[in-house]
C-alpha positions in Angstrom: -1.3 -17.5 3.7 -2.8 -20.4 6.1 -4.6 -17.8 8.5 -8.3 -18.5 8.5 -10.9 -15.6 7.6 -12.2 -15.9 11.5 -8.7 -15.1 12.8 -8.7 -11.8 10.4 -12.2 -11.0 11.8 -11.2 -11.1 15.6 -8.8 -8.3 14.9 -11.7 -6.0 14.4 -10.0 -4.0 12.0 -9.9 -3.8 7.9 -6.9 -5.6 6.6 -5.4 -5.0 3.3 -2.7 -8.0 2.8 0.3 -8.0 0.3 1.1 -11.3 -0.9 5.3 -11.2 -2.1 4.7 -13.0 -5.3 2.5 -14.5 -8.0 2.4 -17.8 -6.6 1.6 -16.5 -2.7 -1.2 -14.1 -4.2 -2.4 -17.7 -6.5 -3.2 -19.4 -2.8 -5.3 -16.5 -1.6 -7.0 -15.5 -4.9 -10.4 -17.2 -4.6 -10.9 -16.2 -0.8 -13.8 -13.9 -0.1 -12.5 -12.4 3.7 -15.5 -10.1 4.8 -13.2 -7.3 5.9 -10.0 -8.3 4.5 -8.1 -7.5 0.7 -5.3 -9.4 -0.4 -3.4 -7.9 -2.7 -1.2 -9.6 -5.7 2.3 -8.5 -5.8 5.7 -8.6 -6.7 8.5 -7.6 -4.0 11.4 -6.1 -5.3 13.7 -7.1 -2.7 12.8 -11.1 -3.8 14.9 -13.1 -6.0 12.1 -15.5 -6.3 9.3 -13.4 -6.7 11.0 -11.5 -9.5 12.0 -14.6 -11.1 8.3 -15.7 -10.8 6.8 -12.9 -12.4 4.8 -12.9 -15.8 3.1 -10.0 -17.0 0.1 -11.9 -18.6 -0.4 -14.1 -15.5 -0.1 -10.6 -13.5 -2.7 -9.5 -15.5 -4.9 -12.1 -15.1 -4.7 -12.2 -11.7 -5.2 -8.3 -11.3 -9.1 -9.0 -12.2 -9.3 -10.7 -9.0 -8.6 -7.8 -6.8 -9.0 -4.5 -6.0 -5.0 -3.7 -4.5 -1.6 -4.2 -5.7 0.9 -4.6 -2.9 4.1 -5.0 -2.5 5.8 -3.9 -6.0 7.9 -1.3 -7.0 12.4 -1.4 -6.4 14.7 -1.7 -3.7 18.0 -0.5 -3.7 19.2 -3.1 -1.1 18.2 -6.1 -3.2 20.0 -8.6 -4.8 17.7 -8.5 -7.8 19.5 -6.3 -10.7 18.3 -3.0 -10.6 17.6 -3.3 -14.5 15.7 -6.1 -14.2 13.5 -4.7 -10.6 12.7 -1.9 -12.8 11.7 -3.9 -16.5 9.0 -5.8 -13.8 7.9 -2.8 -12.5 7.2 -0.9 -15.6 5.2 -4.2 -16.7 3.0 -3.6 -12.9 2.8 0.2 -13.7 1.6 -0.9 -17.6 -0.9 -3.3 -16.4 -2.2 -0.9 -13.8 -2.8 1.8 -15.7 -5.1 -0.4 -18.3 -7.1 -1.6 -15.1 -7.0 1.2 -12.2 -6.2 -0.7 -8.7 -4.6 0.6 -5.5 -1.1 0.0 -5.4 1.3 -0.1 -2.8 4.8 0.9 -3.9 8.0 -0.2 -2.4 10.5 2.2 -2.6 13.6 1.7 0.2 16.8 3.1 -1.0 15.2 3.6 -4.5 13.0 6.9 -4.2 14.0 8.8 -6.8 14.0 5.4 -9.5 10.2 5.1 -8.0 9.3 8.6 -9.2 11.5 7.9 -12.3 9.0 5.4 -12.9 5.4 7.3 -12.0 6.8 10.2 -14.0 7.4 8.5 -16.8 3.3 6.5 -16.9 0.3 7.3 -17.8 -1.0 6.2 -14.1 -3.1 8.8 -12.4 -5.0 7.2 -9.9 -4.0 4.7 -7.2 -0.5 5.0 -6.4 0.5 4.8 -2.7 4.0 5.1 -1.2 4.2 2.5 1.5 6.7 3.6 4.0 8.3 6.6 2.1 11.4 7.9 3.4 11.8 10.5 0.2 13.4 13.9 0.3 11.5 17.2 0.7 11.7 17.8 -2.7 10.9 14.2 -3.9 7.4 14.2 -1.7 6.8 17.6 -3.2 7.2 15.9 -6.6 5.0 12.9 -5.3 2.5 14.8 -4.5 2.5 16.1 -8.2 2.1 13.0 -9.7 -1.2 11.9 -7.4 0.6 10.0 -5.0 -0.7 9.0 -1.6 1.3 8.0 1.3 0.4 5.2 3.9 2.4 5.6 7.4 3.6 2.9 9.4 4.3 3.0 13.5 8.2 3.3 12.1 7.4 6.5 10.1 6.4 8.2 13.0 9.7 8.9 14.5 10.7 11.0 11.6 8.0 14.0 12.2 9.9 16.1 9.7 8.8 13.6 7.0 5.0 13.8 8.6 4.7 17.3 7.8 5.9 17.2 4.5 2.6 15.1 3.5 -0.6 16.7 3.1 -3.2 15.6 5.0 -5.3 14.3 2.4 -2.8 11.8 1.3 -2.4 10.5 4.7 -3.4 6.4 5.1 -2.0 4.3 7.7 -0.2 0.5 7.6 1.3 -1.3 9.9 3.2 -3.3 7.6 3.4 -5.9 10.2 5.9 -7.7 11.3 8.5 -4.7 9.7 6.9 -1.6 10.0 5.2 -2.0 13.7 8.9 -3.4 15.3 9.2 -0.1 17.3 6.0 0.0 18.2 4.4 -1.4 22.1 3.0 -4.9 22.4 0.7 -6.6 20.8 2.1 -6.3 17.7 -0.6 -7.7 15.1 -2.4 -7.0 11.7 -4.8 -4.0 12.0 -3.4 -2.5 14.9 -3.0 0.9 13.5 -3.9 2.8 16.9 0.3 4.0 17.7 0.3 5.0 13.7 -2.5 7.0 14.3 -1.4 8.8 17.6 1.9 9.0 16.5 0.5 11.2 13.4 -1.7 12.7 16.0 2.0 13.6 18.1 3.5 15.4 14.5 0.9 17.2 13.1 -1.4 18.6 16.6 -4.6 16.5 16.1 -6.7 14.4 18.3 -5.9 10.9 17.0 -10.0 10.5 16.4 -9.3 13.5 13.5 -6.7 11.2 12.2 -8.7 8.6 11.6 -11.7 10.4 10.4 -9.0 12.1 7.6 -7.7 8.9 6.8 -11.2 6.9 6.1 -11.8 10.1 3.7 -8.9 9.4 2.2 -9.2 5.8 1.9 -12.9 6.8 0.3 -11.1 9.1 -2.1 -8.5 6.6 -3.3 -11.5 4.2 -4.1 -13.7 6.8 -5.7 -10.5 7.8 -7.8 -9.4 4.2 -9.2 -13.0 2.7 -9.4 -12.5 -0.1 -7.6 -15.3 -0.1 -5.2 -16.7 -3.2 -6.6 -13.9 -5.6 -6.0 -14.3 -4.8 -2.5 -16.0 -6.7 0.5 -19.4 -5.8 1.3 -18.6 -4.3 5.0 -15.6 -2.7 3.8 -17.8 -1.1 1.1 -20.3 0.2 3.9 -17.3 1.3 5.7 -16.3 3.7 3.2 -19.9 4.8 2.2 -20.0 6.4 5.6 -16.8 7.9 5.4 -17.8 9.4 2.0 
């Protein structure tokens, strides 16, 4: 939360940043990074965060930005299942009234997610952050809009790779988690292993990968309207990618 805008410009990459709670998203919220997004969220796997959460303050706080991230349910956490899934309903609600990108959590609780998205009127903006569905559940993913965002981790499972069309491809690291396997340095941004790693699975030059993934990230923009909550640069960024 402390790290100064500078230090998020050195690592010459965009950075979309989850916050875990209300009150982490309430200490970034009237920043202005030139290539960085924080996003307000609500981790599943959080006794605290859930306890925290209030739908109108949610709401309020969803003007502010352009991303949602992390939310969704976790089937390892010691948050009822009932209650992870009454607060994400209230995210899904919210969201579908004001379009944003949103980053779903979904370990150990795939099928619940879809549950979820099936069950909405949300059409735009979903994103499965590290997705470790079946076959059939990213077939039924895909149905319902969804796009999936691939950490360094995701990459040893090619099988899972090739079940995602390429035009829902994005890329995380979800540092420190999702980049643990990955070589030194380990940092925000670094999305260069994700990238070749996708290259490995599906037979492209990692330079195709990222050109398919900027597209994409254009695409998700274009299809929740949120273009104008974004930084400047990151808004030139995607005009050229457009």
């Amino acid at each position: 939360m402390d790290i100064a805008p500078f230090e998020l410009e050195k690592l010459g990459a965009v950075v979309l940043i989850a916050t875990r709670s209300l009150d982490e998203y309430a200490q970034v919220e009237s920043r202005s990074d030139r290539a960085s997004v924080w996003g307000v969220g609500c981790h599943p796997g959080l006794v605290g965060a859930d306890r925290g959460f209030d739908p109108d303050r949610f709401a309020t706080m969803l003007q502010s930005t352009s991303y949602v991230a992390e939310v969704g349910l976790d089937g390892a956490s010691r948050v009822p299942r009932d209650t992870q899934r009454a607060t994400f309903e209230r995210i899904v609600k919210a969201v579908e009234t004001s379009p944003r990108i949103a980053s779903i959590h979904s370990y150990r609780a795939t099928s619940a997610v879809l549950e979820v998205l099936r069950a909405s009127h949300l059409r735009a903006g979903a994103v499965l952050h590290w997705w470790l569905g079946t076959p059939e559940e990213t077939r039924e993913a895909v149905a319902l809009g969804c796009y999936f965002s691939v950490n360094y981790s995701m990459t040893r499972s090619p099988d899972v790779l090739r079940a995602i069309p390429r035009e829902r491809l994005l890329v995380e690291t979800d540092h420190p988690s999702g980049d643990r396997f990955s070589q030194s340095p380990r940092r925000p941004g670094r999305v260069e292993p994700v990238e070749a790693g996708i290259a490995r699975a599906l037979g492209l030059a990692p330079a195709v990968v990222r050109t398919v993934v900027w597209s994409n990230f254009a695409a998700l923009v274009d299809d929740t309207g949120v273009d104008f909550l974004l930084p400047a640069a990151l808004r030139q960024m995607i005009q050229s990618a457009r």
